[in-house]
N, C-alpha and C positions, 0 to 999 in steps of 0.2 A: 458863340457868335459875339463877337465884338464891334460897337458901332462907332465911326467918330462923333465926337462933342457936337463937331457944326451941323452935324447931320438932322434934318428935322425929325427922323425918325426916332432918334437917339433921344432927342427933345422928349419927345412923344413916350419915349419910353421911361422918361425918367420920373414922371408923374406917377401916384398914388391913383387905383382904382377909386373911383368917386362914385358909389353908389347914382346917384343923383343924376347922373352922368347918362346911367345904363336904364336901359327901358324898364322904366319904374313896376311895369305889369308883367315882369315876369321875376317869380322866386327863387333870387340865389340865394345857396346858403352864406352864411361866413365863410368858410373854408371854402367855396367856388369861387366866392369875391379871391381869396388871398391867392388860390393857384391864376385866377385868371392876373392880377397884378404883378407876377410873376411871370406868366407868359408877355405880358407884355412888355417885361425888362429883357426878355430876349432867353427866356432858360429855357432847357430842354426839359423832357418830364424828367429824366434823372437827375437836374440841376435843381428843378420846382422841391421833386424827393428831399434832396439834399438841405435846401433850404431852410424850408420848412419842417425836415422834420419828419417825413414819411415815407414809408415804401413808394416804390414805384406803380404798385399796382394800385395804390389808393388815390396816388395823382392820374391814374388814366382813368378810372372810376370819376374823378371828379371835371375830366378832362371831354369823357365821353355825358355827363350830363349837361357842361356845358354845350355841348355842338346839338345835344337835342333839343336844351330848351332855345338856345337861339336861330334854329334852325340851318346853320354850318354845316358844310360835309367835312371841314379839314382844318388843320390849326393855321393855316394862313389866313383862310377866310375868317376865324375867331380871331386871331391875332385883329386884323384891320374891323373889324365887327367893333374890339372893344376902342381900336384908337379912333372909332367915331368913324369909318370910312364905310357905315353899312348904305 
């Protein structure tokens, strides 16, 4: 998925996960932080895989902890969860 430049979301996507950012009371690991930074740039779990660096089964693993600790049913709802639209 490719976004244009003007796009606020594209905006929005181009930014580094900030801790600081994300609800301070709940523990992500490092490697949740980097896959959700990732989804937020717009990659699929095979592209997160790719990226980063692991299977695909280990980016759903990290992809299904996050939708539990933030309480998400779906990665649209985490997608906009993490660009602040909760």
């Amino acid at each position: 998925m490719v976004f244009a430049p003007s796009t606020p979301l594209a905006s929005a996507l181009t930014g580094p996960v900030a801790p600081a950012t994300l609800l301070p009371d709940i523990p992500f690991t490092p490697a949740e932080l980097r896959v959700l930074e990732q989804l937020r740039r717009g990659h699929s779990n095979k592209g997160i895989a790719g990226v980063l660096v692991l299977s695909p089964r280990t980016v759903e693993s990290h992809m299904s902890q996050l939708l539990a600790k933030t309480g998400c049913t779906n990665r649209t709802q985490l997608l906009l969860w993490a660009l602040g639209e909760r």
